[in-house]
Backbone and ligand atoms as CSV (ligand in chain L), in Angstrom:
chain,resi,resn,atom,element,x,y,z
A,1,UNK,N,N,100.037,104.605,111.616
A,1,UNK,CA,C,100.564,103.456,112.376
A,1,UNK,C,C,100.187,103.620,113.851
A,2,UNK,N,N,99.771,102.574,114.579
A,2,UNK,CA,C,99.318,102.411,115.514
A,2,UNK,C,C,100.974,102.296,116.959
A,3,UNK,N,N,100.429,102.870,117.752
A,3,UNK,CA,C,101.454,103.184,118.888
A,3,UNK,C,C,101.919,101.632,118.879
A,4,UNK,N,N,101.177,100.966,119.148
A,4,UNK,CA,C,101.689,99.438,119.398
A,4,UNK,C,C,102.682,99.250,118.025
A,5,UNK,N,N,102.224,99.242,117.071
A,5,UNK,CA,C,103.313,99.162,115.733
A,5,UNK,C,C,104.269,99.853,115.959
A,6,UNK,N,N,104.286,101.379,115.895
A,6,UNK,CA,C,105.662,101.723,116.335
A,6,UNK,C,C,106.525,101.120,117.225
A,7,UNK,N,N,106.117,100.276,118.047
A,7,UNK,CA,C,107.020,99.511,119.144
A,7,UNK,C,C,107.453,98.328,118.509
A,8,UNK,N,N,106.446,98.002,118.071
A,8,UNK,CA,C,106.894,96.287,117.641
A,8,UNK,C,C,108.164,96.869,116.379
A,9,UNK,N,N,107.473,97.965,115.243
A,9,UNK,CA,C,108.894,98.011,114.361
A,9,UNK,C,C,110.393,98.304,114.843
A,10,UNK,N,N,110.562,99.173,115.953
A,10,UNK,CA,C,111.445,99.805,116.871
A,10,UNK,C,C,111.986,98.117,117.402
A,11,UNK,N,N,111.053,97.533,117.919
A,11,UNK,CA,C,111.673,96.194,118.689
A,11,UNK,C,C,113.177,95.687,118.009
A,12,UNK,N,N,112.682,95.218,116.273
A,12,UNK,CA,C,113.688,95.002,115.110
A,12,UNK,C,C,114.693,95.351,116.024
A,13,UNK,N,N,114.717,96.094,115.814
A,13,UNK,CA,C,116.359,97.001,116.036
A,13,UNK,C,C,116.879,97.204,117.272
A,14,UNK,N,N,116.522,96.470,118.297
A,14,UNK,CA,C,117.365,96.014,120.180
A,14,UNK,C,C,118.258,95.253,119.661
A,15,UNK,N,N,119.307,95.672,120.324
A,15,UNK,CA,C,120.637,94.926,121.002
A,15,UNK,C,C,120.606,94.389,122.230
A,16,UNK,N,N,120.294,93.089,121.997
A,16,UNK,CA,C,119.928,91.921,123.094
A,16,UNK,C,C,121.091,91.109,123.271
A,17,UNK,N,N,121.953,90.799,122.573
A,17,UNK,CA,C,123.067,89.385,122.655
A,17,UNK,C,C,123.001,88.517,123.990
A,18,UNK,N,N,122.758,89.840,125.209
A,18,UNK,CA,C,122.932,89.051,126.108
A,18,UNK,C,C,122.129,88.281,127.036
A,19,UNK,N,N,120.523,88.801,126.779
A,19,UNK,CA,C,119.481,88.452,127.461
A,19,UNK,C,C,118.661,87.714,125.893
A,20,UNK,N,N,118.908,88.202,125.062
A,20,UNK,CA,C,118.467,87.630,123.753
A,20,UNK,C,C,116.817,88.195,124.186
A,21,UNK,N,N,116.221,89.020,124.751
A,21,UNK,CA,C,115.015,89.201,124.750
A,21,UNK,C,C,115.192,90.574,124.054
A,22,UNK,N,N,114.090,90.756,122.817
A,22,UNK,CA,C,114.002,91.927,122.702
A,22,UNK,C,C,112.977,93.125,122.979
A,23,UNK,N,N,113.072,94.161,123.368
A,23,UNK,CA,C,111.940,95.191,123.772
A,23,UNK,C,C,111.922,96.485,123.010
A,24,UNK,N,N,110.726,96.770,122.465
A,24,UNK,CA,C,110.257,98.278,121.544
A,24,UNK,C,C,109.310,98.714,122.689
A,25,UNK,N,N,109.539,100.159,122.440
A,25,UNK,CA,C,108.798,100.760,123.133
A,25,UNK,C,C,108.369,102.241,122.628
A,26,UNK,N,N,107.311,102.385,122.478
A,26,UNK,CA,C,106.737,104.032,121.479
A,26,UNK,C,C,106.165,104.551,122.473
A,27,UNK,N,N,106.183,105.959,122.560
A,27,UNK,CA,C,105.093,106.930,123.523
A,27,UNK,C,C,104.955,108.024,122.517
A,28,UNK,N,N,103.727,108.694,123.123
A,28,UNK,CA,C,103.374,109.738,121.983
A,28,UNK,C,C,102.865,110.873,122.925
A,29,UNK,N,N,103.880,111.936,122.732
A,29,UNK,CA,C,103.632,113.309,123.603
A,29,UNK,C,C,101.967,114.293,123.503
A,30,UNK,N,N,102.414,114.671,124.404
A,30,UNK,CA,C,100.991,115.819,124.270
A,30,UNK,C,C,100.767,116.618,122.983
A,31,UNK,N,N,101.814,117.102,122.247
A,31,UNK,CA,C,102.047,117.453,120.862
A,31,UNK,C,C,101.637,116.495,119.985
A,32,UNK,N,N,101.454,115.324,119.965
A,32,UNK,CA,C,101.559,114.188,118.975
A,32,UNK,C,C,102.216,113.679,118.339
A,33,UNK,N,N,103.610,113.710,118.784
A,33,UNK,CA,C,105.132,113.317,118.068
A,33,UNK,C,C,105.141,111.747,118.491
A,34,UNK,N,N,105.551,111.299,117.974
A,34,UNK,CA,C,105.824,109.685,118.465
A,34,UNK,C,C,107.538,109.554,118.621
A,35,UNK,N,N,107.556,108.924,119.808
A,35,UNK,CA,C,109.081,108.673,119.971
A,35,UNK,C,C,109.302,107.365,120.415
A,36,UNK,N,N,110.639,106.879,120.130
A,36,UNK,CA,C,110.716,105.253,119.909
A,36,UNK,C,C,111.861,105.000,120.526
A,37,UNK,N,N,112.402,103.624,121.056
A,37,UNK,CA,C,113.421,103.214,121.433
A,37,UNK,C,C,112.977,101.698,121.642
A,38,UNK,N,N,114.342,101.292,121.945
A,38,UNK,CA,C,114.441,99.606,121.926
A,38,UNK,C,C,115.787,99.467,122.938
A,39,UNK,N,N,115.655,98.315,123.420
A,39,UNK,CA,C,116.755,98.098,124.512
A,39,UNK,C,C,117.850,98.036,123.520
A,40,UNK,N,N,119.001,98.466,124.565
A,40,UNK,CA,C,120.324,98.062,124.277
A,40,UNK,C,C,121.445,97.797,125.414
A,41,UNK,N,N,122.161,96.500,125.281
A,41,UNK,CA,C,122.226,95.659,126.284
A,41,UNK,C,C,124.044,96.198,125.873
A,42,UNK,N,N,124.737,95.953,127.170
A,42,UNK,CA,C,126.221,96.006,126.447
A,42,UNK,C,C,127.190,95.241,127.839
A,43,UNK,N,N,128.417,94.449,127.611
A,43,UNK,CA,C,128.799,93.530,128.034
A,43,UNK,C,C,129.037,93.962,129.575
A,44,UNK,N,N,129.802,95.079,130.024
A,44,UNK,CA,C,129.734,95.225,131.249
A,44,UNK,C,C,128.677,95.585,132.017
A,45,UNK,N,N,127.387,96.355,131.551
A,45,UNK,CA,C,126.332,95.593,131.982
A,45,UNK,C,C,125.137,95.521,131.519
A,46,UNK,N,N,125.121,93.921,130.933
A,46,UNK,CA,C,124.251,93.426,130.618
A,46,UNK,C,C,122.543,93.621,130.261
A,47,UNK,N,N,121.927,94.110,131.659
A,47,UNK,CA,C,121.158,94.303,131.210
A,47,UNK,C,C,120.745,95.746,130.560
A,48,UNK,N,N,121.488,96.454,130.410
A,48,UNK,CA,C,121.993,98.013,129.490
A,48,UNK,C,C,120.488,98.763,129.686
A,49,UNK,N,N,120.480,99.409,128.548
A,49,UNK,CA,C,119.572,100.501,129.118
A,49,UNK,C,C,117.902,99.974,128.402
A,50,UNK,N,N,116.779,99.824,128.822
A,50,UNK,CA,C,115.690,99.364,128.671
A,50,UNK,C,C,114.886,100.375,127.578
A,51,UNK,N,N,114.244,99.870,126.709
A,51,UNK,CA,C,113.178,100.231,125.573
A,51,UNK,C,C,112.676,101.591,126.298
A,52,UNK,N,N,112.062,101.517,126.961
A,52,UNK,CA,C,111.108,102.581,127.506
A,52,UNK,C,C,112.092,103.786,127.709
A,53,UNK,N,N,113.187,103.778,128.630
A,53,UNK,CA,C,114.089,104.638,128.732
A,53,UNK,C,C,114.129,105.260,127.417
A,54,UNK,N,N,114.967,104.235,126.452
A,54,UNK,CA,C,115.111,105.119,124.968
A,54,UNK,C,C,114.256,105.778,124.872
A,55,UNK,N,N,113.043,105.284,124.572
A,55,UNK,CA,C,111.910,106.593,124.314
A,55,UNK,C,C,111.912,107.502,125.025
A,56,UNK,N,N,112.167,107.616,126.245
A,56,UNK,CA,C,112.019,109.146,126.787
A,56,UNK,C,C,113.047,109.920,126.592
A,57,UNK,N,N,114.438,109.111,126.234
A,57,UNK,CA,C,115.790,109.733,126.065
A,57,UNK,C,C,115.372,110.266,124.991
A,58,UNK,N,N,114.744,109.547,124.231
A,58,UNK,CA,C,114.376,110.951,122.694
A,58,UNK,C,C,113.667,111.706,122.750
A,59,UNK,N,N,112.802,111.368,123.256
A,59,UNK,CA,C,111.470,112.700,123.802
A,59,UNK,C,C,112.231,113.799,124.689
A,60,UNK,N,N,112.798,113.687,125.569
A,60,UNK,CA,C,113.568,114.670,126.037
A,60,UNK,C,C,115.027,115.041,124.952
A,61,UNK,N,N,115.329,114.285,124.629
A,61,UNK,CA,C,116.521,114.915,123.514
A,61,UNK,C,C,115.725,116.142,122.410
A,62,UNK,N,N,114.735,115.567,122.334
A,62,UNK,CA,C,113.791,116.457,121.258
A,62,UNK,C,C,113.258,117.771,121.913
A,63,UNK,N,N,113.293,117.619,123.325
A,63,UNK,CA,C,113.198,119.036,124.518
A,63,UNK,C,C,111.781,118.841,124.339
A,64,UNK,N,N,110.862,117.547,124.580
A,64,UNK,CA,C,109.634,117.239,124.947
A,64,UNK,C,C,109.535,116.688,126.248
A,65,UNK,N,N,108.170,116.812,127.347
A,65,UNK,CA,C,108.491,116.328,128.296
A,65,UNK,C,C,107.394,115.651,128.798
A,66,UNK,N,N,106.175,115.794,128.079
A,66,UNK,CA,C,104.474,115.442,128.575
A,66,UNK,C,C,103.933,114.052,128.098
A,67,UNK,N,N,104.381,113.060,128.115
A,67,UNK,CA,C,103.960,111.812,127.481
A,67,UNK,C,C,102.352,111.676,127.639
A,68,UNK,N,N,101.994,111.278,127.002
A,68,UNK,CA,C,100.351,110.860,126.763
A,68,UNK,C,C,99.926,109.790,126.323
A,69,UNK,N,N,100.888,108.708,125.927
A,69,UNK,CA,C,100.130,107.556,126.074
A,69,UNK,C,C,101.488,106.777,125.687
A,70,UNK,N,N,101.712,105.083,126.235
A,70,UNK,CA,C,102.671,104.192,125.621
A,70,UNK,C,C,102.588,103.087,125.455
A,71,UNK,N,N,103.268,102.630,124.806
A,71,UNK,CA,C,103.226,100.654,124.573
A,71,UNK,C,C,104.194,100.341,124.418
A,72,UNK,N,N,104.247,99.220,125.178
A,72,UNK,CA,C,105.891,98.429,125.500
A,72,UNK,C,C,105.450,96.651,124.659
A,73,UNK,N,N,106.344,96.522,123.972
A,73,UNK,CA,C,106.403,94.735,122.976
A,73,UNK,C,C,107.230,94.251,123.387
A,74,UNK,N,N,107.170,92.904,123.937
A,74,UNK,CA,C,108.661,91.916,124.050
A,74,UNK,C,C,108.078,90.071,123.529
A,75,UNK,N,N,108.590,89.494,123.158
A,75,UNK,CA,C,108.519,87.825,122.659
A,75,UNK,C,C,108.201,87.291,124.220
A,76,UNK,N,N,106.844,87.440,124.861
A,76,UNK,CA,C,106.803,87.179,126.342
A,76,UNK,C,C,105.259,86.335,126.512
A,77,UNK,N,N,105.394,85.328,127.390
A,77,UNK,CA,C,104.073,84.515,127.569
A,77,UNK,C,C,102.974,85.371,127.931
A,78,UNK,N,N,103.175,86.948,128.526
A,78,UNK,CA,C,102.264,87.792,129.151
A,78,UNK,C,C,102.558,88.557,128.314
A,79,UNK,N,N,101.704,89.554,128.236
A,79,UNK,CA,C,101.974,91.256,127.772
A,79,UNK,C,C,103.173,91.547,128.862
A,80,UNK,N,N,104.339,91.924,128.457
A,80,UNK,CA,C,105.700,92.383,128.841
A,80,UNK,C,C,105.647,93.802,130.144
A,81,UNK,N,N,105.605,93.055,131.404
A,81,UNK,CA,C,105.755,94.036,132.294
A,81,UNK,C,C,106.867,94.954,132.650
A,82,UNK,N,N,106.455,96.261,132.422
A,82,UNK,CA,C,107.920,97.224,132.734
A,82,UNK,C,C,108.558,97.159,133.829
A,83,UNK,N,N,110.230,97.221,133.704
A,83,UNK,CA,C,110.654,96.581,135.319
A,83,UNK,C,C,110.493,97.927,136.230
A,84,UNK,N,N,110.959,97.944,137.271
A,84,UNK,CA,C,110.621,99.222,138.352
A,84,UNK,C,C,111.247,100.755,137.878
A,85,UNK,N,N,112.566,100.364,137.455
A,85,UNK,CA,C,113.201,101.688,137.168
A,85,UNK,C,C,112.491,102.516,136.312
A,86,UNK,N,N,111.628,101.674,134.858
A,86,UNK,CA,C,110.989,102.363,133.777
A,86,UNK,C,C,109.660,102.603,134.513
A,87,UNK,N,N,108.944,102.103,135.251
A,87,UNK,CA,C,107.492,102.956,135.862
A,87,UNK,C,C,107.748,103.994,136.886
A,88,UNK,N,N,108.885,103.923,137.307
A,88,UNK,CA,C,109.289,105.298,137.751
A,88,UNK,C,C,110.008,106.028,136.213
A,89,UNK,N,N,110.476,105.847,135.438
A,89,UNK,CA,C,111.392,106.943,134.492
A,89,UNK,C,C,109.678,107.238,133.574
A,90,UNK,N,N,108.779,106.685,133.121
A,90,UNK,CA,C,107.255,106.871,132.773
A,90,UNK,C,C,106.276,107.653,133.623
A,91,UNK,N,N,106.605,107.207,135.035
A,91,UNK,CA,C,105.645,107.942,136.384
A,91,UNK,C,C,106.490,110.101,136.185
A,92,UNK,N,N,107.241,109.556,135.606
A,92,UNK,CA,C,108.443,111.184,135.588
A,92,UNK,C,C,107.992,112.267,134.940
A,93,UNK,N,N,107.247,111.737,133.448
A,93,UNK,CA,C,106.872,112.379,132.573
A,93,UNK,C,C,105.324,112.165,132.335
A,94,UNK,N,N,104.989,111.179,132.858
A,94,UNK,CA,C,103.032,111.019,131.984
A,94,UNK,C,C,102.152,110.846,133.897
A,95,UNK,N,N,101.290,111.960,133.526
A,95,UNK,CA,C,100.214,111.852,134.187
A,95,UNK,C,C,99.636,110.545,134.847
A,96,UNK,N,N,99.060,110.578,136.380
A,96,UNK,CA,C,98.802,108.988,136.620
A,96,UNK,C,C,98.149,108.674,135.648
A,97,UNK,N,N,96.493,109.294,134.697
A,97,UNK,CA,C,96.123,108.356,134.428
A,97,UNK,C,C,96.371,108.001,132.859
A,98,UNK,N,N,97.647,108.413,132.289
A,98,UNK,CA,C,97.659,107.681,131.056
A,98,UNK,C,C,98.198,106.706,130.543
A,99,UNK,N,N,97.556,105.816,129.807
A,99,UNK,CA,C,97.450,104.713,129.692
A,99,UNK,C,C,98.682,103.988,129.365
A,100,UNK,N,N,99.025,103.158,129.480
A,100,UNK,CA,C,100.156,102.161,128.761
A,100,UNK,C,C,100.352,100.727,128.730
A,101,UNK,N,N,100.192,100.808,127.599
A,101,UNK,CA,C,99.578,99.121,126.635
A,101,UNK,C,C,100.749,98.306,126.945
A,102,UNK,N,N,100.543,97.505,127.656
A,102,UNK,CA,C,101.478,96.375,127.175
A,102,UNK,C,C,101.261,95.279,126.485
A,103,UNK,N,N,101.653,94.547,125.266
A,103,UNK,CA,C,102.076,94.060,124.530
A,103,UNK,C,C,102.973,92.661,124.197
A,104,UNK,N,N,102.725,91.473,123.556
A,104,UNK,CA,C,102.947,90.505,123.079
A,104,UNK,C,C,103.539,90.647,121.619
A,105,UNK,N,N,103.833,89.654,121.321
A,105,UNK,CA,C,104.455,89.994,119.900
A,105,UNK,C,C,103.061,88.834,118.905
A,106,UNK,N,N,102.877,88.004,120.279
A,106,UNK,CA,C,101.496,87.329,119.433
A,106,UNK,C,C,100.221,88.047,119.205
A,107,UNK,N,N,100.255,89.624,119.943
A,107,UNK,CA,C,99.254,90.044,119.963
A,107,UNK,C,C,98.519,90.836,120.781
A,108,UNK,N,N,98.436,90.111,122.267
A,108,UNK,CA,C,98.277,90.433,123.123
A,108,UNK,C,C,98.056,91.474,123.920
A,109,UNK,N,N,97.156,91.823,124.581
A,109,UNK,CA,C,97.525,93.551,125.395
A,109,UNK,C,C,97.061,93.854,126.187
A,110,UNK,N,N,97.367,94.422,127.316
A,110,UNK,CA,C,96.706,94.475,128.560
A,110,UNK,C,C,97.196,96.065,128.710
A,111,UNK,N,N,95.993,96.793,129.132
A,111,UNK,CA,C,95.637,98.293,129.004
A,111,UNK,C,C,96.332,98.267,130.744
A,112,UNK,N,N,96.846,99.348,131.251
A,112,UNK,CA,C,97.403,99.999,132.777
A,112,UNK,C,C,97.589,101.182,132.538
A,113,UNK,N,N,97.204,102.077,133.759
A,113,UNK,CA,C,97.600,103.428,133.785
A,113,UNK,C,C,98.660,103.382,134.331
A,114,UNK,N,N,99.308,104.716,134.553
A,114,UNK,CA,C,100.825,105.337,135.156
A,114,UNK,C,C,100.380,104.627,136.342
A,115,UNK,N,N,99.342,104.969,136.994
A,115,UNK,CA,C,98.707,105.058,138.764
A,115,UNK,C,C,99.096,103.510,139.181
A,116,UNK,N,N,98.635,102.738,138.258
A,116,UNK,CA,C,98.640,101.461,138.694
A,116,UNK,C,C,99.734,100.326,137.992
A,117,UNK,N,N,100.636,101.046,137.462
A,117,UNK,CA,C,101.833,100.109,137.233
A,117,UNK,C,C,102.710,101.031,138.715
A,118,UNK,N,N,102.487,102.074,139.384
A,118,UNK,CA,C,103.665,102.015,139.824
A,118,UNK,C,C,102.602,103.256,141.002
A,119,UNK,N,N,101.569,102.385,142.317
A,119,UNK,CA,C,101.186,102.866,143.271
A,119,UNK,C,C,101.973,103.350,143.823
A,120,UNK,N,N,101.390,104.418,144.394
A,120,UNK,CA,C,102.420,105.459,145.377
A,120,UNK,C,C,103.740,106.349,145.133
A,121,UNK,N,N,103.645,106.465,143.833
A,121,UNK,CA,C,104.515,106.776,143.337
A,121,UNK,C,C,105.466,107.964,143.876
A,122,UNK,N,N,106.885,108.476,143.898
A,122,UNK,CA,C,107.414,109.101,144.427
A,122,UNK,C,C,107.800,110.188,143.136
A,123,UNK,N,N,107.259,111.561,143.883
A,123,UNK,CA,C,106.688,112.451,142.311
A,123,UNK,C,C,107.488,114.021,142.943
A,124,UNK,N,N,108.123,114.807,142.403
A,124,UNK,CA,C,108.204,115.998,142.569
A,124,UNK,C,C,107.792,116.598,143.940
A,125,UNK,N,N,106.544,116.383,143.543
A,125,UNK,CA,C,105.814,116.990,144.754
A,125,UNK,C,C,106.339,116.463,146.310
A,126,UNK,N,N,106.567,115.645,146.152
A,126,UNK,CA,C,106.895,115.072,148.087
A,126,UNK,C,C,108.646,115.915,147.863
A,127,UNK,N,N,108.573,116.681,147.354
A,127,UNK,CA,C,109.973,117.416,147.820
A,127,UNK,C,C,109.881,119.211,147.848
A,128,UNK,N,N,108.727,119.252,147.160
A,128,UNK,CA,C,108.417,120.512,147.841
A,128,UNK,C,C,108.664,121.567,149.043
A,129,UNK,N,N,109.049,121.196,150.211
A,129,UNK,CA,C,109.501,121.222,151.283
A,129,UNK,C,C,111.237,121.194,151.163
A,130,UNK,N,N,111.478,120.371,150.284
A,130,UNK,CA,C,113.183,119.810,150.710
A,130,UNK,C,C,113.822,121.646,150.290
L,1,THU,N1,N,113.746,95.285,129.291
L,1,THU,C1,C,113.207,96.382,128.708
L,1,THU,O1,O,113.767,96.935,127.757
L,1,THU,N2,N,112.042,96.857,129.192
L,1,THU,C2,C,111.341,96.265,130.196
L,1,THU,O2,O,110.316,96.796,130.592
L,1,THU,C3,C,111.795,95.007,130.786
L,1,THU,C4,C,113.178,94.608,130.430
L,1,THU,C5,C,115.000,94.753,128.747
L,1,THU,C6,C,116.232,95.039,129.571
L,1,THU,C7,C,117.171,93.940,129.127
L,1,THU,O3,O,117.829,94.339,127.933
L,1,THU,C8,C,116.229,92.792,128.793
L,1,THU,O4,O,114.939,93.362,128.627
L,1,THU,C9,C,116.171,91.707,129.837
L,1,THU,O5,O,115.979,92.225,131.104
C-alpha cells in the first residue's frame, strides 16, 4: 500500500463533527514502519488535534523519531495544505529535504519538501547557545 493510501484509509476514521472536514495522514520512518493518524476534533476545542500530529504521536509512542517521507488527504479543492503548527511538529522530526505529498481525495498531489512548506524554520540548532 502506497503512503498516500495509508492516509486516505486512516482518513475513514477522523472525528470531524465539528469542522466536518476530514484529514489522514501516514509518514514512514527511516526504519520503514508506517504510522498513521487522522484528526480528532472535540467540543471545547474544536479544532482538536490535526492528522499529522497523530502520526507523529505514534511514531514517537512507538520510540521512533526520523520521519522519511509523508502524505496528508482531506475532501479539498487543492491538495490539503498543512496548517503552521504541523510544518513545524513535521520540520521536528524529518529532514528539510523530505518529501511530503499532499493530497486530494479526487486524486490529486502536489510533491513539497520539509524546506519549503515551512522556510526558515526554527530547529534545535538556533538554541545551541541557550
Ligand atoms: N486539519 C488537519 O488535520 N490537518 C491539516 O493539515 C489541516 C487541518 C484538521 C484540523 C481540524 O480538525 C480540521 O482539519 C479543520 O481545521
Amino acid at each position: 500500500m502506497s503512503l498516500m493510501d495509508a492516509a486516505r484509509t486512516v482518513r475513514d476514521n477522523a472525528y470531524a463533527p465539528y469542522s466536518n472536514f476530514k484529514v489522514g495522514a501516514a509518514l514512514r520512518t527511516d526504519t520503514g514502519t508506517v504510522y498513521a493518524g487522522c484528526n480528532v476534533e472535540n467540543a471545547a476545542y474544536p479544532e482538536g488535534t490535526c492528522a499529522e500530529a497523530g502520526a507523529i504521536a505514534a511514531m514517537c509512542a512507538a520510540g521512533e523519531r526520523t520521519v522519511a517521507e509523508v502524505a496528508v488527504i482531506a475532501d479539498c479543492p487543492v491538495p490539503v495544505p498543512p496548517c503552521g503548527g504541523c510544518r513545524q511538529k513535521i520540520a521536528e522530526f524529518a529532514a528539510p529535504d523530505v518529501v511530503v505529498t499532499l493530497g486530494t481525495t479526487d486524486g490529486a498531489t502536489l510533491r513539497m519538501t520539509v524546506a519549503e512548506l515551512l522556510p526558515g524554520a526554527f530547529t534545535p540548532a538556533h538554541m545551541a547557545d541557550g
